[in-house]
C-alpha positions in Angstrom: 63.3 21.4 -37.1 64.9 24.7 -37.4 67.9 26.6 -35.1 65.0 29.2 -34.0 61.9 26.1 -33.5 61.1 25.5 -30.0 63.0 23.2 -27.6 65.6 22.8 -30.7 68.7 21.6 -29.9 71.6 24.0 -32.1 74.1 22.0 -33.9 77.8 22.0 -32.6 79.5 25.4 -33.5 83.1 26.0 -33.5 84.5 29.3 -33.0 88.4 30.4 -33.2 89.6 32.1 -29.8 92.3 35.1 -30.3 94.3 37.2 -28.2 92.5 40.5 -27.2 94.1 42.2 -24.8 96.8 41.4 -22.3 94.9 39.8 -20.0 92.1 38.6 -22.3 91.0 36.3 -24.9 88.5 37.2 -27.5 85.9 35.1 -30.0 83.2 36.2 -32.0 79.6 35.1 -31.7 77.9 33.5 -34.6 75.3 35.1 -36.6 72.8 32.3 -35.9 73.2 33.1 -32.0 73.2 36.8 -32.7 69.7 36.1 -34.2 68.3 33.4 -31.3 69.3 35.7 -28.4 68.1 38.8 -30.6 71.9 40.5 -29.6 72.8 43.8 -31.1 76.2 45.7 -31.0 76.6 47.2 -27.3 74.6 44.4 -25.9 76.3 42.2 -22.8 76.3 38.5 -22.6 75.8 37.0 -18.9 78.1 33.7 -18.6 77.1 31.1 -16.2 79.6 28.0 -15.9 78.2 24.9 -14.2 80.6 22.3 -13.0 79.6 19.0 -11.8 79.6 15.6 -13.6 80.9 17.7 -16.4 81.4 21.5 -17.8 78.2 23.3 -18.8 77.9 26.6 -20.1 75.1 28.7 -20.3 75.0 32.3 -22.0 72.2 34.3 -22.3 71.7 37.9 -23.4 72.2 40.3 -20.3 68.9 41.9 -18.9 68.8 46.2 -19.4 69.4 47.6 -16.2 
């Protein structure tokens, strides 16, 4: 099944982290999340991080207020 078929589960990404600021850390999201989530430039990612048996981490494109 494909990266966009329903209930698919996306292959393991890596992504490099870099200094961005400061006080900050930057990475860049890849192209076939940019496409799944439907993201365009000035649009905000909402980060939820679970911790219980293990780390989960759930991002999801940020709703238009």
């Amino acid at each position: 099944m494909s990266l966009f078929g329903v209930f698919n589960i996306i292959e393991q990404m890596t992504v490099y982290i870099r200094k961005g600021g400061p006080n900050s850390m930057r990475s860049v999201v890849p192209q076939e999340i940019l496409k799944l989530l439907e993201l365009e430039q000035g649009d905000s990612l909402h980060w939820k991080v679970i911790i219980e048996d293990k780390i989960t981490v759930e991002v999801n494109k940020a709703r238009s207020s």
